[in-house]
MIKEFI-806546 format. One record per atom (N, C-alpha, C, O): residue number from 1; residue in three letters; atom name; x, y, z. Coordinates in steps of 0.001 Angstrom, whole numbers. Layout:
<nodes>
resi;resn;name;u;v;w
NUM;ALA;CA;X;Y;Z
...
</nodes>
This chain:
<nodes>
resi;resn;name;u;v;w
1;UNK;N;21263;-14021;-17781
1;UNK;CA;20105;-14657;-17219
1;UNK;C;19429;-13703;-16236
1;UNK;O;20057;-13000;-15444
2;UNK;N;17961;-13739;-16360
2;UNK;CA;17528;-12499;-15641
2;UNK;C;17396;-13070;-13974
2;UNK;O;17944;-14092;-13560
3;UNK;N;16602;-12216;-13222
3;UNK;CA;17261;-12746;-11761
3;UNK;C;15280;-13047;-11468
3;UNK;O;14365;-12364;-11928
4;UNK;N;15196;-14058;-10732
4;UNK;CA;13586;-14289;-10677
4;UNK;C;13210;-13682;-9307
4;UNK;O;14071;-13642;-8428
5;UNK;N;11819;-13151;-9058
5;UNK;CA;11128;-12995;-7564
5;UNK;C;11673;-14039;-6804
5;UNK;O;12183;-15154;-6917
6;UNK;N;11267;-12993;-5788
6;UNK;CA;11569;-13383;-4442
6;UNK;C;10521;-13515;-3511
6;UNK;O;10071;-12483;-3014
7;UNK;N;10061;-14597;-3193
7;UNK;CA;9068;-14885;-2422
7;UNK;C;9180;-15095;-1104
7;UNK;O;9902;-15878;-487
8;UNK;N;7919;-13846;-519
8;UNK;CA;8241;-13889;603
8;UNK;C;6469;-14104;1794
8;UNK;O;5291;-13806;1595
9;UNK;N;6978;-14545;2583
9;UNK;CA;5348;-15112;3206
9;UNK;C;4941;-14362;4529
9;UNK;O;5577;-14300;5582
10;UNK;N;4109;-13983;4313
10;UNK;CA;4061;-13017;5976
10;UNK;C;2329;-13673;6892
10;UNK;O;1394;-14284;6374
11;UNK;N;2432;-13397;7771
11;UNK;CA;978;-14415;8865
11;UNK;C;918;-12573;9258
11;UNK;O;1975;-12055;9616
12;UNK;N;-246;-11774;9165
12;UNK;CA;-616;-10555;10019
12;UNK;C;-1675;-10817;10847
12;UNK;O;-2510;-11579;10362
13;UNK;N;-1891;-10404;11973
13;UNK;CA;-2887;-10788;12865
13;UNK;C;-3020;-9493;13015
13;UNK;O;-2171;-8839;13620
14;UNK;N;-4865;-8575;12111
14;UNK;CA;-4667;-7814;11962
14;UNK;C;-5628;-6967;12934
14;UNK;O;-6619;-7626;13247
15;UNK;N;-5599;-5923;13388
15;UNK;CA;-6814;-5427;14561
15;UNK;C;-6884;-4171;14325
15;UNK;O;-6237;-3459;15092
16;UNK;N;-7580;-3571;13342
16;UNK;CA;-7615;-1746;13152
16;UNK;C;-8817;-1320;13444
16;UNK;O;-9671;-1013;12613
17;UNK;N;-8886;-1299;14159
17;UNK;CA;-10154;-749;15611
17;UNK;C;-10790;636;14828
17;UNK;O;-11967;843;15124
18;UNK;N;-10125;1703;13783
18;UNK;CA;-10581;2569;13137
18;UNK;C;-11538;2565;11863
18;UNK;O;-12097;3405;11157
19;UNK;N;-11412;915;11955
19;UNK;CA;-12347;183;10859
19;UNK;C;-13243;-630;11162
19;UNK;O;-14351;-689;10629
20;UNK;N;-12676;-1586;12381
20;UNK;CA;-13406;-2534;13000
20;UNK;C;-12969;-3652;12133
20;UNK;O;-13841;-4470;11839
21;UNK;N;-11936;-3809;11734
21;UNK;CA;-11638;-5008;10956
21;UNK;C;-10743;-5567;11743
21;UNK;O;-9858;-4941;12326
22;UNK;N;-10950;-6962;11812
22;UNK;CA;-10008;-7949;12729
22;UNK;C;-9628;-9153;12083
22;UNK;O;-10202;-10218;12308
23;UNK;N;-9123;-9085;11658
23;UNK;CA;-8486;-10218;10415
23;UNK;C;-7089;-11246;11313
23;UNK;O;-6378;-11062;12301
24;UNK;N;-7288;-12487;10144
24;UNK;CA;-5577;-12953;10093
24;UNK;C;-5486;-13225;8708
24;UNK;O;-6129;-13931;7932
25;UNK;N;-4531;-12485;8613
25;UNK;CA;-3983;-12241;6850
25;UNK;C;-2950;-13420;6524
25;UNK;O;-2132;-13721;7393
26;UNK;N;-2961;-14077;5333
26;UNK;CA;-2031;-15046;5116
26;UNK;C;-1356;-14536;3932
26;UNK;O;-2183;-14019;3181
27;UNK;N;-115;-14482;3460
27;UNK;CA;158;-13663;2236
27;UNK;C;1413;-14516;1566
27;UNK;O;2323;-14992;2244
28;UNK;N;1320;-14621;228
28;UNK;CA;2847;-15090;-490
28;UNK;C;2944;-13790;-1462
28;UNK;O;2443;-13706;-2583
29;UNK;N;3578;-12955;-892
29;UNK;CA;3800;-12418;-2114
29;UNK;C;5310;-12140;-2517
29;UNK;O;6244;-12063;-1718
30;UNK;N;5379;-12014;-3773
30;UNK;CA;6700;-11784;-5232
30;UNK;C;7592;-10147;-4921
30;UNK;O;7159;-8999;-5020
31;UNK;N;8487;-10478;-4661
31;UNK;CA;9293;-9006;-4654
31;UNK;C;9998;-9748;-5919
31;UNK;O;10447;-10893;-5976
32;UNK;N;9943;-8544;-7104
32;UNK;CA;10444;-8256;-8090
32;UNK;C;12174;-8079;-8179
32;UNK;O;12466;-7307;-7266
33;UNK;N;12903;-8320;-8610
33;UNK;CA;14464;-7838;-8428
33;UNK;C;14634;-6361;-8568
33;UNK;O;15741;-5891;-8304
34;UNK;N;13863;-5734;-8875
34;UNK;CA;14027;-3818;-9384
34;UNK;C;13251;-3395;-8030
34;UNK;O;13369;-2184;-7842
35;UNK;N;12615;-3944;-7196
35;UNK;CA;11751;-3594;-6203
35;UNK;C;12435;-3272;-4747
35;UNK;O;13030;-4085;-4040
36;UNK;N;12255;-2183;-4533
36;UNK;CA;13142;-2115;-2870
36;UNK;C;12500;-2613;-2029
36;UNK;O;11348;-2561;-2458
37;UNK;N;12493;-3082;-1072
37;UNK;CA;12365;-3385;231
37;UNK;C;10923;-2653;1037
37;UNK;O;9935;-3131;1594
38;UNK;N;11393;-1301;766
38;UNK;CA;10668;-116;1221
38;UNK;C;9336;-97;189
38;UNK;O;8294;324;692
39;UNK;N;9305;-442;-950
39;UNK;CA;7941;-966;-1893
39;UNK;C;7453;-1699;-1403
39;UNK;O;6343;-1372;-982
40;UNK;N;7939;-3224;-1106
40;UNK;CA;7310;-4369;-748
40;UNK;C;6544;-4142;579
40;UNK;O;5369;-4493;692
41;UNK;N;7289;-3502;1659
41;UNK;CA;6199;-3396;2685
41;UNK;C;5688;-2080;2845
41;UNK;O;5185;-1816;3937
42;UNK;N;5722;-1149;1912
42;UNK;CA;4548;-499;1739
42;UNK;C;3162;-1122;923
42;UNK;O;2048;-614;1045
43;UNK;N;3425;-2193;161
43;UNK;CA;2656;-3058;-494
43;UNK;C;1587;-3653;421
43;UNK;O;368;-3820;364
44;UNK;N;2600;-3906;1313
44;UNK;CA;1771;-5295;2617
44;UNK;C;1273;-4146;3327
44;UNK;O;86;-4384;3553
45;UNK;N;1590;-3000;3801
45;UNK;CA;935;-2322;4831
45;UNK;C;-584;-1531;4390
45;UNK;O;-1441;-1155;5191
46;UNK;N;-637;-1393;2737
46;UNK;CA;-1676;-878;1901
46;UNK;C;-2711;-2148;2005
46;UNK;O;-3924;-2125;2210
47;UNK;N;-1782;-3330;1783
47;UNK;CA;-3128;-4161;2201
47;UNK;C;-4232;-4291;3216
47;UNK;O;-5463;-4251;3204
48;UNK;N;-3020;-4508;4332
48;UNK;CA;-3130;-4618;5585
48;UNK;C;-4380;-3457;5618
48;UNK;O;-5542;-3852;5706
49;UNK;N;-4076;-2023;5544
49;UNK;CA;-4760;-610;6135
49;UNK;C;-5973;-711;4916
49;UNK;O;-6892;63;5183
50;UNK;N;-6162;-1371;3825
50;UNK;CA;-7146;-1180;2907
50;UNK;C;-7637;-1911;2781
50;UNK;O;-8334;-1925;1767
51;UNK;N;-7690;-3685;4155
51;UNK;CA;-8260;-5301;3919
51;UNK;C;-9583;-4726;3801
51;UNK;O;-10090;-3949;4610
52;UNK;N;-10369;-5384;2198
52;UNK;CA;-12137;-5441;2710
52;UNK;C;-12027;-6584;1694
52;UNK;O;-11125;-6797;884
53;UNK;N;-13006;-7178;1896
53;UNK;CA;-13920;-8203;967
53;UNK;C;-13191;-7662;-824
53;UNK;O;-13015;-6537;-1292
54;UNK;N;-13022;-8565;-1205
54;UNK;CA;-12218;-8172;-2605
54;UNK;C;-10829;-7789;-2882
54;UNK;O;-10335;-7654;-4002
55;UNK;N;-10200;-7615;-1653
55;UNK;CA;-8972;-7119;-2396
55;UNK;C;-7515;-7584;-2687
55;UNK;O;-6985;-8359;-1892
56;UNK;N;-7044;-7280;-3456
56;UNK;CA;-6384;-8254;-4360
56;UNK;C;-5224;-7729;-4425
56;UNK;O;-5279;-6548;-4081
57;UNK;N;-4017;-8120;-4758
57;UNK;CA;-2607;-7870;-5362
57;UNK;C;-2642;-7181;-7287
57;UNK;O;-3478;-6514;-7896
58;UNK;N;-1880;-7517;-7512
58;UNK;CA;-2062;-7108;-9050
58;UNK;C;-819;-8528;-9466
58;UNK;O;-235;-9330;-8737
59;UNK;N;-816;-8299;-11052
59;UNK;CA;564;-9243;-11162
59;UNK;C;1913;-8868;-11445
59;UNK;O;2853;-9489;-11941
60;UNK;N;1727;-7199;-10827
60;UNK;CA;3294;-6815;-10551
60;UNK;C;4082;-6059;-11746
60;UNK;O;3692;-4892;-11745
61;UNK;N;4982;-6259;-12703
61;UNK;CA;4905;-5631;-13344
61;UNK;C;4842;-6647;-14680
61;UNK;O;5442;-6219;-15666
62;UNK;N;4442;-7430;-14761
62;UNK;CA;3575;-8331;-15324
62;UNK;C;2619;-7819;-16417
62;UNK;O;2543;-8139;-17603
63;UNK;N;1976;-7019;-15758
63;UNK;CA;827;-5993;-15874
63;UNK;C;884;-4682;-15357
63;UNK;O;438;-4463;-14230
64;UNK;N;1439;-3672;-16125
64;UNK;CA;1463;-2535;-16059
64;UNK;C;660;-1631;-15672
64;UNK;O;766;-769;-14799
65;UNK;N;-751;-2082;-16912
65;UNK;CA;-1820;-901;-16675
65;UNK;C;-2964;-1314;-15317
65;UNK;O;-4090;-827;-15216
66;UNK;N;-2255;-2475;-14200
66;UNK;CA;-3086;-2547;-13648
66;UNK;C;-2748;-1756;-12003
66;UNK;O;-1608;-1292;-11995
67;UNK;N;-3177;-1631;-11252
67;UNK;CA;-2517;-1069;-9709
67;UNK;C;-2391;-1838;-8850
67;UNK;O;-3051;-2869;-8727
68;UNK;N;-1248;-1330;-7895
68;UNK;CA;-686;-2422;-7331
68;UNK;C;-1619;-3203;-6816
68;UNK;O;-1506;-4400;-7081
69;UNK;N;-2691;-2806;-6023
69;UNK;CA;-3688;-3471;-5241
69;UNK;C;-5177;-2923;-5912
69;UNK;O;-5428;-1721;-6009
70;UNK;N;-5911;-3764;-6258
70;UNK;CA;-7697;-3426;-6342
70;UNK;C;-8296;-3762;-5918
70;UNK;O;-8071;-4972;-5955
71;UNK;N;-9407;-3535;-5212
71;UNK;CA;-10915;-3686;-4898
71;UNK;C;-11939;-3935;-5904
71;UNK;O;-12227;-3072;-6734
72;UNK;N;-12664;-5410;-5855
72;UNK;CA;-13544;-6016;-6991
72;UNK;C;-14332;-6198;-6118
72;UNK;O;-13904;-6535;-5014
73;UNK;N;-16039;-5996;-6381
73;UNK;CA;-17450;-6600;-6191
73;UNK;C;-17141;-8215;-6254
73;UNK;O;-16057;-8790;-6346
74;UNK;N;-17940;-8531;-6206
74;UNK;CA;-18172;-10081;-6842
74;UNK;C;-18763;-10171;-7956
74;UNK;O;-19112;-11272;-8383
75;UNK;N;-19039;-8748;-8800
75;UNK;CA;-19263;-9210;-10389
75;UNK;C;-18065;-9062;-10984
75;UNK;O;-17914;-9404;-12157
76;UNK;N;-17208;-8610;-10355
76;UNK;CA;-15472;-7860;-11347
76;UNK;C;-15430;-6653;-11022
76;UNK;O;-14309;-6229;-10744
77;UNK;N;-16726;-5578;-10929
77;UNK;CA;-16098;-3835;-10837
77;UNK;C;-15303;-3833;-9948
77;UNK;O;-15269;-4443;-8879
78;UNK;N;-14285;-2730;-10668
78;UNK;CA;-13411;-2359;-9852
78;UNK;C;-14024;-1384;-8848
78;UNK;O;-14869;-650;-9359
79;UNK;N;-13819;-1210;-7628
79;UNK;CA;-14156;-688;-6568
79;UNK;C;-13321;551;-6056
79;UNK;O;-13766;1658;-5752
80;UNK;N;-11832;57;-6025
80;UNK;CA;-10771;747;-5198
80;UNK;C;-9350;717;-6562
80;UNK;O;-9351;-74;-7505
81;UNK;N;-8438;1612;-6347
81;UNK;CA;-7063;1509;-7585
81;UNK;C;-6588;2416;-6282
81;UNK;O;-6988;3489;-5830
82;UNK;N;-5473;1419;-5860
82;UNK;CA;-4804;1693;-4557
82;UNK;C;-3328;1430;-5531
82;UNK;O;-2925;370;-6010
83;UNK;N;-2660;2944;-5618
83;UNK;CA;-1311;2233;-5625
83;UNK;C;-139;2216;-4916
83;UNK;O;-553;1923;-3794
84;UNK;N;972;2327;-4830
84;UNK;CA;1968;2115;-4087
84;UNK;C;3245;2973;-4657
84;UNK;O;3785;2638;-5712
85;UNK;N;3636;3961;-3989
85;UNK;CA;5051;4924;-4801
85;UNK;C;4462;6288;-4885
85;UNK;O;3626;6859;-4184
86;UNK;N;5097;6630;-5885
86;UNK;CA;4570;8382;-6389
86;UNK;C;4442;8383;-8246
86;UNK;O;5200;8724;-9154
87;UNK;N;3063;7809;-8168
87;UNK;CA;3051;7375;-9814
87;UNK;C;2456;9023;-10134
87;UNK;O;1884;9900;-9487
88;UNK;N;3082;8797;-11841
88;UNK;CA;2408;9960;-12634
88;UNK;C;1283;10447;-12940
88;UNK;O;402;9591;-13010
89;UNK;N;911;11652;-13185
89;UNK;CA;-313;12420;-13437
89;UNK;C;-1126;11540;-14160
89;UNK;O;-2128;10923;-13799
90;UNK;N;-358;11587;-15585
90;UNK;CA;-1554;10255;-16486
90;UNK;C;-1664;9175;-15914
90;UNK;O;-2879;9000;-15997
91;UNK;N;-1212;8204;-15318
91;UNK;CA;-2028;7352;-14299
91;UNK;C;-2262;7524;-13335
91;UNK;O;-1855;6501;-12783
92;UNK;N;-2811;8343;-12350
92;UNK;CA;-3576;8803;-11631
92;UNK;C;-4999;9302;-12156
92;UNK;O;-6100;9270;-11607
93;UNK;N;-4556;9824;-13541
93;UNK;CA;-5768;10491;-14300
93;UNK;C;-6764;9185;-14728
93;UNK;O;-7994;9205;-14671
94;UNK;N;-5800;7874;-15239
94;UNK;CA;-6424;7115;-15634
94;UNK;C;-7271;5937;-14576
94;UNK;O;-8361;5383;-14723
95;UNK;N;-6153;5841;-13381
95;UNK;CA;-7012;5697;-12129
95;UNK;C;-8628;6453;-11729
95;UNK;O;-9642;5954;-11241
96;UNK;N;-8355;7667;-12122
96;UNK;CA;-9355;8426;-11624
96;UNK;C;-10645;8280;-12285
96;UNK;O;-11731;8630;-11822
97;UNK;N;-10397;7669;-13535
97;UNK;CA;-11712;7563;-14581
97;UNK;C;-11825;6092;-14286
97;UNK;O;-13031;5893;-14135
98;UNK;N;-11233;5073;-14143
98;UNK;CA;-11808;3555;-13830
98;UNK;C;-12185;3253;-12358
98;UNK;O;-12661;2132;-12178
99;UNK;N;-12068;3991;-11358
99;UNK;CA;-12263;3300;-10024
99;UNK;C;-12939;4737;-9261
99;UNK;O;-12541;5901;-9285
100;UNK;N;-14443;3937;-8408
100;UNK;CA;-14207;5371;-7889
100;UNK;C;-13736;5705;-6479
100;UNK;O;-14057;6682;-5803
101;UNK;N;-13147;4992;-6255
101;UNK;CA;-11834;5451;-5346
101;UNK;C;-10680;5192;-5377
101;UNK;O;-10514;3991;-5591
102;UNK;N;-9473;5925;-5229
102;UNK;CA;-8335;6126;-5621
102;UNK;C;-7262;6447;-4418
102;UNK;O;-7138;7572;-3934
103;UNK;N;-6518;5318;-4012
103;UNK;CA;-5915;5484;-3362
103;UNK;C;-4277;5150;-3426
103;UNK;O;-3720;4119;-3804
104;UNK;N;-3511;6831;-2746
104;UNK;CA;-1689;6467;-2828
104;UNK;C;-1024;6380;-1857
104;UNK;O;-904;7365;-1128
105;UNK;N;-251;4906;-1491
105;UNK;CA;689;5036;-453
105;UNK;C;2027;5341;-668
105;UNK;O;2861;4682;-1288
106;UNK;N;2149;6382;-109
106;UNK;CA;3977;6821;-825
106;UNK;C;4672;6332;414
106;UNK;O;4179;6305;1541
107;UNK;N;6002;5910;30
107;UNK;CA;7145;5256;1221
107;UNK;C;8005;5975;1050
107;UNK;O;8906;5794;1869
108;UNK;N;8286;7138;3
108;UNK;CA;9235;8535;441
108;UNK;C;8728;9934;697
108;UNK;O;7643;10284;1162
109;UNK;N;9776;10670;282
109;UNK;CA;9213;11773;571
109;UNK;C;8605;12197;-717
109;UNK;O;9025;11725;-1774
110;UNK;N;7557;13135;-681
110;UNK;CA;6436;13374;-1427
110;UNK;C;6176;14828;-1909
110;UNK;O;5267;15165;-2667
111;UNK;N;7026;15561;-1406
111;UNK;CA;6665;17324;-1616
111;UNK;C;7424;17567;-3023
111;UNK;O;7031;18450;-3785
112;UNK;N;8454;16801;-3310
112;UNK;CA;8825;16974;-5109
112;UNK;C;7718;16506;-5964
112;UNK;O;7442;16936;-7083
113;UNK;N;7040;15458;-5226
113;UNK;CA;6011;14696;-6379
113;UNK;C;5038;15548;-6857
113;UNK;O;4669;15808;-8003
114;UNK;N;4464;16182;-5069
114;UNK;CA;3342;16551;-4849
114;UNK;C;3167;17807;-6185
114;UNK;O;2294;17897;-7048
115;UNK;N;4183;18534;-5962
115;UNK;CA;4483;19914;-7028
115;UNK;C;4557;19558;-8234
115;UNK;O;4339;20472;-9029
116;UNK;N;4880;18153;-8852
116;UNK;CA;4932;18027;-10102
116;UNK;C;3631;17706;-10833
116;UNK;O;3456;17748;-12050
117;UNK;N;2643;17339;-9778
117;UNK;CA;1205;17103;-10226
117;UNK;C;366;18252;-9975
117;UNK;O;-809;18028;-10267
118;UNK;N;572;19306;-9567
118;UNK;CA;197;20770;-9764
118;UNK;C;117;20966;-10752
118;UNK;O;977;20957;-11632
119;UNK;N;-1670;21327;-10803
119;UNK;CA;-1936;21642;-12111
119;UNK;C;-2416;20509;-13302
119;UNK;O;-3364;20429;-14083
120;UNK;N;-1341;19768;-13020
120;UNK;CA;-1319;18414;-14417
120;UNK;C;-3205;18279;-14456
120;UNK;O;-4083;18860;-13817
121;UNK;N;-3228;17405;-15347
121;UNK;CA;-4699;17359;-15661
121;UNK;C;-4832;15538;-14984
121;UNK;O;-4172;14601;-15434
122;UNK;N;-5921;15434;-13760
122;UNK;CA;-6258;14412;-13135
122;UNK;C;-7797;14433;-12687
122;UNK;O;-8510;15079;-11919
123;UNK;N;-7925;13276;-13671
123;UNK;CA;-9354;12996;-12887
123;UNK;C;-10269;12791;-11946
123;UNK;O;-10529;11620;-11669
124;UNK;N;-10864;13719;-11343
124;UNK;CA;-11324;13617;-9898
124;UNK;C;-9713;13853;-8918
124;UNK;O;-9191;13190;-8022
125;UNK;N;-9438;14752;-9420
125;UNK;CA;-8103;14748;-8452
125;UNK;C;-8366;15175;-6745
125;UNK;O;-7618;14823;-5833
126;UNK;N;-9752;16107;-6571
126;UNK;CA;-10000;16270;-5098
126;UNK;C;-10628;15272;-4434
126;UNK;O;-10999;15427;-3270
127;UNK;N;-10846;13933;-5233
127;UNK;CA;-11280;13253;-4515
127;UNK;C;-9981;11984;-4015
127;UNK;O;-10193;11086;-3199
128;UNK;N;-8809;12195;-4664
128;UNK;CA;-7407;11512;-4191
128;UNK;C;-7187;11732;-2825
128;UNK;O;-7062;12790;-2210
129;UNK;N;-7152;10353;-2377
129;UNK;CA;-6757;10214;-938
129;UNK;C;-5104;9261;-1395
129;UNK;O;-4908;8301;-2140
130;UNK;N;-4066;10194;-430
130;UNK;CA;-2730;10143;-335
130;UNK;C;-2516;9865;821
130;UNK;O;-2852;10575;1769
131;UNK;N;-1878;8703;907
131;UNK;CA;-1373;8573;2116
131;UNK;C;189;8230;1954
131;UNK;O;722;7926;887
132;UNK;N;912;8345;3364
132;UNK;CA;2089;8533;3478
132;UNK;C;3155;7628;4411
132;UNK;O;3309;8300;5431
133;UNK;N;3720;6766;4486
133;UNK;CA;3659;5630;5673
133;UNK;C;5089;6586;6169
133;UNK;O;5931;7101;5433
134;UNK;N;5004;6605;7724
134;UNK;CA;6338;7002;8204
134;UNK;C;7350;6591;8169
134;UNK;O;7403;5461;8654
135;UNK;N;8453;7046;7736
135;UNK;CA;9260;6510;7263
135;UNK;C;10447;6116;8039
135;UNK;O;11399;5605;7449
136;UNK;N;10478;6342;9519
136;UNK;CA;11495;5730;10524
136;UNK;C;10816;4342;10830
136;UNK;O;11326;3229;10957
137;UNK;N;9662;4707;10900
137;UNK;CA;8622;3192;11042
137;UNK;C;8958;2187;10005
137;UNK;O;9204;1066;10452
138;UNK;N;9041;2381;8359
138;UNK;CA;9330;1683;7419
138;UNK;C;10707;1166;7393
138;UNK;O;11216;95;7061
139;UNK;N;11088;2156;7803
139;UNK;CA;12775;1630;8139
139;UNK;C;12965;602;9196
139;UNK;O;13233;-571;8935
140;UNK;N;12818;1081;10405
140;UNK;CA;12496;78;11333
140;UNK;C;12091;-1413;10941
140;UNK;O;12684;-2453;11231
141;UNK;N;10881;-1232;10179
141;UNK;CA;10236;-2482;9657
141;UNK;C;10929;-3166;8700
141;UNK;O;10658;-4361;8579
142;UNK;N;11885;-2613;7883
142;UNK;CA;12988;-3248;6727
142;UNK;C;14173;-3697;7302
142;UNK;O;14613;-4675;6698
143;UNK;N;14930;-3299;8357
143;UNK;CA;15646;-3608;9379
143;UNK;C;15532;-5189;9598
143;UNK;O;16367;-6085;9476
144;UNK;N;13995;-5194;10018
144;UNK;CA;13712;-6678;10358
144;UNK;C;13069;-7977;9374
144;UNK;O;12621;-9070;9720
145;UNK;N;13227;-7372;8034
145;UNK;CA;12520;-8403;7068
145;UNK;C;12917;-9822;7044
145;UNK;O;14059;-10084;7424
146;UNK;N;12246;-10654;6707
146;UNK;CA;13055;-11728;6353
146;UNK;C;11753;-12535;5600
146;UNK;O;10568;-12200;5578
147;UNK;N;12307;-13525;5093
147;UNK;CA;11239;-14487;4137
147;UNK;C;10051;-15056;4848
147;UNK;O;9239;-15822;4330
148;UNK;N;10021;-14655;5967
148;UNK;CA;8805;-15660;6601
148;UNK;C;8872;-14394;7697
148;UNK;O;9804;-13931;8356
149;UNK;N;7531;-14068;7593
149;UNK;CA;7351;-13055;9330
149;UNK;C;5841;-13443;9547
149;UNK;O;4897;-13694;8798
150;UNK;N;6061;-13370;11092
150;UNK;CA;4845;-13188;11618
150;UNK;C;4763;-12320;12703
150;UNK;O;5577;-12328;13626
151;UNK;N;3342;-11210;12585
151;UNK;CA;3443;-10043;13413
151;UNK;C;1813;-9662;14053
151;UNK;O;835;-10357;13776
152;UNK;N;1775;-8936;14580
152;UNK;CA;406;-8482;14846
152;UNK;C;219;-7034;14541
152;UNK;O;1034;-6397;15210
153;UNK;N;-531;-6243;13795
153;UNK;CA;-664;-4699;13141
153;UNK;C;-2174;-4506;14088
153;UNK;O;-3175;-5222;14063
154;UNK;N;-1934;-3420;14802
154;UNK;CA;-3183;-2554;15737
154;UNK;C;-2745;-1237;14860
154;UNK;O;-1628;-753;14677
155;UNK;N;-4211;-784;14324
155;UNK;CA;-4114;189;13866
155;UNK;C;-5616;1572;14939
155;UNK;O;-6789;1258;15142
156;UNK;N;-5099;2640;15274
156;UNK;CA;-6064;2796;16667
156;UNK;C;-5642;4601;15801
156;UNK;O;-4656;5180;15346
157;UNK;N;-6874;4813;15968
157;UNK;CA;-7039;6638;15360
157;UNK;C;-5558;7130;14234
157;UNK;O;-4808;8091;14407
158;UNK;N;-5525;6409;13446
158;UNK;CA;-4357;6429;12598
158;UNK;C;-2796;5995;12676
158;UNK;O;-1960;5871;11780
159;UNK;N;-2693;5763;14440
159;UNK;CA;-1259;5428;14787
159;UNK;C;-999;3297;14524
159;UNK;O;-1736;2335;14739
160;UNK;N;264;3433;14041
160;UNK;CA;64;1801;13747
160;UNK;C;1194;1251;14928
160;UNK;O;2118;1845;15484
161;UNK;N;741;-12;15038
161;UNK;CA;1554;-470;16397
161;UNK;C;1511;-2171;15819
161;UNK;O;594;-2955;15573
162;UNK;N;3033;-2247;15760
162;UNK;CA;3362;-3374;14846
162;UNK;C;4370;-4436;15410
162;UNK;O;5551;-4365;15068
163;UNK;N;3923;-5459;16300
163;UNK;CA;4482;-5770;17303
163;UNK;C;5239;-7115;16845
163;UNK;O;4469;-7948;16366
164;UNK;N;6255;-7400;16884
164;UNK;CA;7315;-8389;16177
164;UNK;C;7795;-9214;17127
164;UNK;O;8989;-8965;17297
165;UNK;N;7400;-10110;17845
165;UNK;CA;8173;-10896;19095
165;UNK;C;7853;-10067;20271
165;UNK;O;6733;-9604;20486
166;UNK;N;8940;-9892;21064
166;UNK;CA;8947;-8937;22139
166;UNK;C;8893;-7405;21888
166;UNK;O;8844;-6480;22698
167;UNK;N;8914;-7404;20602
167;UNK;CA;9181;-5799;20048
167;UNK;C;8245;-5237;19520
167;UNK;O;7725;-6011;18716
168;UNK;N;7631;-4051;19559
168;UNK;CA;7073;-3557;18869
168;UNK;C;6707;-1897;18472
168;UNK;O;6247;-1075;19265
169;UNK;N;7098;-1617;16791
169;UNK;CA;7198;-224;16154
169;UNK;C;6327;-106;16221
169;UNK;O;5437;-953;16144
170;UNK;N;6201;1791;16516
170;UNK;CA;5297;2302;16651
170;UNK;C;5539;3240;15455
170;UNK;O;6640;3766;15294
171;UNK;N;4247;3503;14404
171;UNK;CA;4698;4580;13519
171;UNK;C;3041;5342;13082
171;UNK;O;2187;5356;13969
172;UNK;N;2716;5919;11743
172;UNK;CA;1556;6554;11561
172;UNK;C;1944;6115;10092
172;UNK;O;2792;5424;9527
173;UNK;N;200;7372;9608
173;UNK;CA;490;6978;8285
173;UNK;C;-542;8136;7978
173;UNK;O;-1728;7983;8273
174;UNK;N;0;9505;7274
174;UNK;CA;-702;10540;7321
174;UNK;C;-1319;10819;6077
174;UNK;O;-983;10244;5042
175;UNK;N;-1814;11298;6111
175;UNK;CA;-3278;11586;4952
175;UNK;C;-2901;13504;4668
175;UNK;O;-2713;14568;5258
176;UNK;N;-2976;12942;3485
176;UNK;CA;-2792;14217;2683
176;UNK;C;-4023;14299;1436
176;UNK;O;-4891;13434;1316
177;UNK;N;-3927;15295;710
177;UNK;CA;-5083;15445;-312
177;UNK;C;-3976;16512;-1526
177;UNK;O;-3060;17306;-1315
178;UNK;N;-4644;16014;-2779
178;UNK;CA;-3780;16859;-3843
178;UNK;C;-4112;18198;-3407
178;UNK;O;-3390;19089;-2957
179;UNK;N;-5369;18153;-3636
179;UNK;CA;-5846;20061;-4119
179;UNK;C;-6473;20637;-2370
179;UNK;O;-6877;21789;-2207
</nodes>
């Protein structure tokens, strides 16, 4: 018998002053059984750092050819193909021809990836924005998961400040470029 999602609900009270977006985020979302920990809230933090008008989850692996998170108009175009991990050249390539912006949050380390897409053939590859969530910060933040959180995310000239009760991680989230 296979093992079903895991649903988990998070309240963000969100304030990224580098955007001017001030949100309160309400979220249910599905952790997959093959899915680490370290996916799922790189998932929520891509939201969180990429909230605009339109944007959406995907249905996981449900749907393959879609990315984790997109950006839609209100006619359907896709806007944004934000994904989550260190996906392959051909989908990045294929990202690169449906959306015209393209965005990666990686939650490991990235300099094996980075070298394996050297070269490969990607569409609009100088226009790939990579980002990178810190990873004592992610840790930190997996430390404290649980099925129900509620937190407040200040995001201020790239540094994120993620305050949990009396506590609150401090981490970044650095920007890299393929070429």
């Amino acid at each position: 018998m296979a093992l079903g999602a895991t649903i988990y609900v998070f309240t963000v009270r969100l304030a990224d002053a580098d955007r001017g977006v001030y949100e309160t985020l309400s979220m249910r979302i599905a952790r997959h059984p093959s899915e680490t920990e370290e996916y799922l809230l790189t998932r929520l933090l891509a939201y969180c750092l990429e909230y605009t008008e339109g944007i959406a989850f995907s249905k996981g692996l449900s749907d393959p050819d879609e990315p984790a998170l997109s950006v839609r108009d209100l006619t359907g175009v896709l806007k944004a193909w934000i994904e989550v991990g260190t996906p392959e050249a051909p989908r990045l390539h294929k990202a690169g021809k449906a959306a015209p912006r393209v965005v990666i949050y990686a939650h490991r380390g990235v300099e094996p990836w980075l070298a394996r897409l050297a070269g490969e053939r990607i569409h609009r590859a100088e226009a790939l924005e990579i980002r990178v969530v810190d990873r004592e910060f992610l840790a930190s933040l997996v430390a404290r998961l649980e099925r129900r959180m509620e937190f407040d995310l200040s995001v201020s000239e790239q540094a994120l400040y993620l305050s949990l009760g009396e506590e609150t991680l401090t981490g970044s989230v650095e920007k890299l470029s393929l070429v």
